[in-house]
N, C-alpha and C positions, 0 to 999 in steps of 0.2 A: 504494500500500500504506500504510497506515494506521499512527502510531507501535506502537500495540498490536498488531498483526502483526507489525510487524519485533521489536520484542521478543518476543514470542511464539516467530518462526522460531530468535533469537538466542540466547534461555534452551534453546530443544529441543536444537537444536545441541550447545551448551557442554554441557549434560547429558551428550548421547549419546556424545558425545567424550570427555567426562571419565571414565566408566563404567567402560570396561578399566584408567585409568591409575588409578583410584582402587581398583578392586582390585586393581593388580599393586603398586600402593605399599603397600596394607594388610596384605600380608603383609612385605613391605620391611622395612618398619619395625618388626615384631614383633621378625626376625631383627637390622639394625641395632641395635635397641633391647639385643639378647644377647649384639652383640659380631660377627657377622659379616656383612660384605658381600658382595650377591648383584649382581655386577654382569650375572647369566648371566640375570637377570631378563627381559631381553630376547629370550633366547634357550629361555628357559621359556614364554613367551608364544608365541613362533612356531612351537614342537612343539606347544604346547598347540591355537594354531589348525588347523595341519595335519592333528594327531592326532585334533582335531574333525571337519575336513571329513572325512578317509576315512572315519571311522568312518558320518558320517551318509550319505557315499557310497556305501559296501559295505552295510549295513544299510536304506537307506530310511529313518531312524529320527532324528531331531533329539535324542533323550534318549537315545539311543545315542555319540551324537558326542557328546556333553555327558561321558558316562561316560570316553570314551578322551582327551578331552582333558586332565581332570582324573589318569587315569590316568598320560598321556603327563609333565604336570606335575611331579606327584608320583615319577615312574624318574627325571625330569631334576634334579630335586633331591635325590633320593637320593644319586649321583655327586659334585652339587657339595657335600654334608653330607660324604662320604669323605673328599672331598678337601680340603674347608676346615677342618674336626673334627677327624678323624681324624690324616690323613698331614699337615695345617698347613700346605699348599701356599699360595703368596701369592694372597691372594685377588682381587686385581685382575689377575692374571694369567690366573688361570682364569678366571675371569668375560669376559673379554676373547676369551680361544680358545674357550670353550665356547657366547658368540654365533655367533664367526665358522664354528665343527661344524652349529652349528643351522642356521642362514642355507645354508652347499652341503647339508646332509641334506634339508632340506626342499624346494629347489629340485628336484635328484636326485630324492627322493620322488613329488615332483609331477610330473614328467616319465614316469614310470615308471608311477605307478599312474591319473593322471588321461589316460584318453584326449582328444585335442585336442576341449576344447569341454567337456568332462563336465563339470570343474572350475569351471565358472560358473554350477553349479545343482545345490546341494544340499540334502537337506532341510535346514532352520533352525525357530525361532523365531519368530513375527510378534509385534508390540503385542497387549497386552492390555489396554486401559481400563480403570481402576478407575471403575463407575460414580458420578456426581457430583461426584468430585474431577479427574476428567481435563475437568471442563468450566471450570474454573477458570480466570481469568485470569490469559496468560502460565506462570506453575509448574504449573499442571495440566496443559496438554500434555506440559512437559518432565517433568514428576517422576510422572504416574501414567500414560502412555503407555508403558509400557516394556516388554520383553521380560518372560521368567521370570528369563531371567539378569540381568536388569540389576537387576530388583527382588530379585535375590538378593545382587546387589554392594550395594547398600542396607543390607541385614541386616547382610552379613558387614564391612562400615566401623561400622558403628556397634556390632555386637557386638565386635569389637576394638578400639575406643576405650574400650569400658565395661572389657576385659580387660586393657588396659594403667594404667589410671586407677591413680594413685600410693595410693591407698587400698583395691587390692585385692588378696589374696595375690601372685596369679601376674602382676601387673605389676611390685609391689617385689620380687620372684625375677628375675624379667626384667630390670629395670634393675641389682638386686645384681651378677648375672652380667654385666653387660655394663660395668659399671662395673669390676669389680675383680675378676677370674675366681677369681684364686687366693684370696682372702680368702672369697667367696661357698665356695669348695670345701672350704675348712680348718670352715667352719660349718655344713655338712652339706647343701649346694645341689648337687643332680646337676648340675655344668656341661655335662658332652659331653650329655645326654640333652637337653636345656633347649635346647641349641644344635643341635639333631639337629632338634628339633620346631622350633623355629624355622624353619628350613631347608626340613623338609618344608612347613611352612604356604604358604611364601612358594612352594614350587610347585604348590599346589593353586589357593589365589589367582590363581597366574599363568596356569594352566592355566585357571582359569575365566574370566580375561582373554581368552586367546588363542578360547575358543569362543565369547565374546560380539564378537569381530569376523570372526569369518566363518561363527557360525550366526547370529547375531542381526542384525550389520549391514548383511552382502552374500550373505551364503548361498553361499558362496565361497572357493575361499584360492587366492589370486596370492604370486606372488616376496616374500619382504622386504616381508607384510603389514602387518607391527607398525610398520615405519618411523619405530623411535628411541620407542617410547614407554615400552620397557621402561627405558630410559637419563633420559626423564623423569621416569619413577615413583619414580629413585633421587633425582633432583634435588629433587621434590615430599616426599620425607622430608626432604632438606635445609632446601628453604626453607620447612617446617612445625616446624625447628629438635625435628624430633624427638619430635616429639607428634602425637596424634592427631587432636584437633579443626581445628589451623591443617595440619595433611597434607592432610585432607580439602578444606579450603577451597585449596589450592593446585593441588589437583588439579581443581577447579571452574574457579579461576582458566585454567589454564591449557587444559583443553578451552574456556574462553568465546574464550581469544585461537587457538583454533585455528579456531573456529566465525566468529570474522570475516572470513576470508579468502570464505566464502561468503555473506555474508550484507553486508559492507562495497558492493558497488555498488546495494543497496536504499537504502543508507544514504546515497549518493549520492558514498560516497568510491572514488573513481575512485584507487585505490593500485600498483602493481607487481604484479603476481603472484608475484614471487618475496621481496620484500617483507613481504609477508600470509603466506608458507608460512614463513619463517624467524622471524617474529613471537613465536610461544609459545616460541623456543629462546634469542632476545634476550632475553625477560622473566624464562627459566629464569637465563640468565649473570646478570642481574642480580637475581634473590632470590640466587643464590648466593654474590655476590660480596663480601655483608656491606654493598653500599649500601643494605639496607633490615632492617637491623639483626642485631647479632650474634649469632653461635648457639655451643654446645660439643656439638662430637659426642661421645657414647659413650666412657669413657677407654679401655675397651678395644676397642674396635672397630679390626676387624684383626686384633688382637693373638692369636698362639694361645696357647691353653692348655697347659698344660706343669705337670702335675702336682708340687710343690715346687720350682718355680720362682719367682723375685720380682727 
């Protein structure tokens, strides 16, 4: 295999990998950016894909499943907006239990409504080529080979980076709120609503994550599909210190170190196998850990809101 192949297969790869976690962190970071933590992201993504597969199962229908999982998304984030918003429940708490409801619902689900064997073939998505740019080398396979969803995760990172950009109303509203709730409120900044939409963002996002890995990747949904990427997606706002354009690139970063676990014996590195699967969570610990420089989250992230309070 040819240097240009193996780059070739290892840019497709990282792309394709990168795809769900760059939109479940796109909407991550919107909410982050407002002040609250979705750590149920994980758990948005795996209703999302489930809610996909049935839907595309009962229906016949891949833009079907696309619908309920965005659906499924957006109820799962509704719950965690109550509960984070609203009632001011700790937010790494419920983010925590409201994985671990998702992970038995969806198992449970899949037992229940997939007869043995249905479940590993439903309608999805295939590649679409963009003609003359998917001929390109190496980025042309990876970046115009893609699904509809994946070329929608495209739109939807970079229409949210332009929406956050510190120069534009509803980015400096975003950051006001999420810097300083109560000062943003005394000025006349809707906080719960800002923070509602937040919320719901990040489970449409997620939801659209969870349908582009089992209509788009496998045409499928197995146990504990998502397998920790909703938990990277939070990490990948981290080590993007917050911002849109280095979020992005982390999330590239990290589907490339997930893509070498397949692609590492072309390359002739004969590694571990369980070496290669812990790899992108090693390089997650270490963006996070400040050895590759420092970051300031959000002052109020977390923090609820409390109407004249200070």
């Amino acid at each position: 295999m040819s240097a240009e192949q193996v780059l070739t297969e290892l840019a497709s790869g990282g792309v394709r990998l990168a795809v769900p976690l760059l939109l479940a962190s796109a909407g991550e970071l919107v909410s982050e950016r407002a002040g609250v933590l979705n750590l149920s992201v994980e758990g948005m993504m795996l209703t999302g894909a489930f809610a996909g597969a049935a839907g595309a199962y009962a229906t016949g229908s891949a833009g079907a499943g696309l619908l309920c999982a965005l659906l499924a998304g957006l109820l799962f984030a509704a719950v965690q907006a109550l509960l984070s918003v609203t009632l001011r429940a700790d937010q790494i708490v419920t983010g925590i239990t409201a994985n671990a409801l998702a992970l038995g619902a969806t198992t449970y689900g899949a037992r229940l409504l997939f007869p043995e064997g249905t479940g590993d073939s439903v309608a999805g998505f295939d590649p679409v080529p963009v003609p003359l740019l998917h001929d390109l080398p190496v980025l042309g396979p990876a970046l115009f080979e893609q699904s509809a969803p994946g070329y929608l995760a495209f739109a939807v990172a970079g229409a949210l980076a332009l929406l956050l950009s510190r120069r534009t109303g509803p980015g400096l509203m975003v950051d006001a709120i999420g810097e300083d709730a109560t000062t943003a409120d005394r000025s006349g900044l809707p906080v719960a609503a800002v923070r509602y939409a937040a919320v719901l963002l990040t489970g449409l996002t997620a939801g659209l994550a969870g349908a582009q890995l089992a209509l788009a990747e496998v045409h499928a949904f197995s146990d504990n599909m998502t397998g920790g990427i909703g938990y990277l997606a939070v990490i990948a706002v981290i080590a993007g210190r917050w911002r849109a354009w280095p979020t992005i690139v982390a999330c590239l970063f990290f589907g490339l170190a997930q893509a070498l676990q397949f692609v590492a014996p072309t390359l002739g590195l004969h590694l571990p196998s369980p070496l290669l699967v812990t790899l992108p969570y090693v390089i997650a610990l270490l963006a996070v850990s400040g050895l590759v420089g420092r970051s300031r989250a959000p002052s109020g992230l977390t923090v609820p809101f409390v109407r004249g309070a200070r």
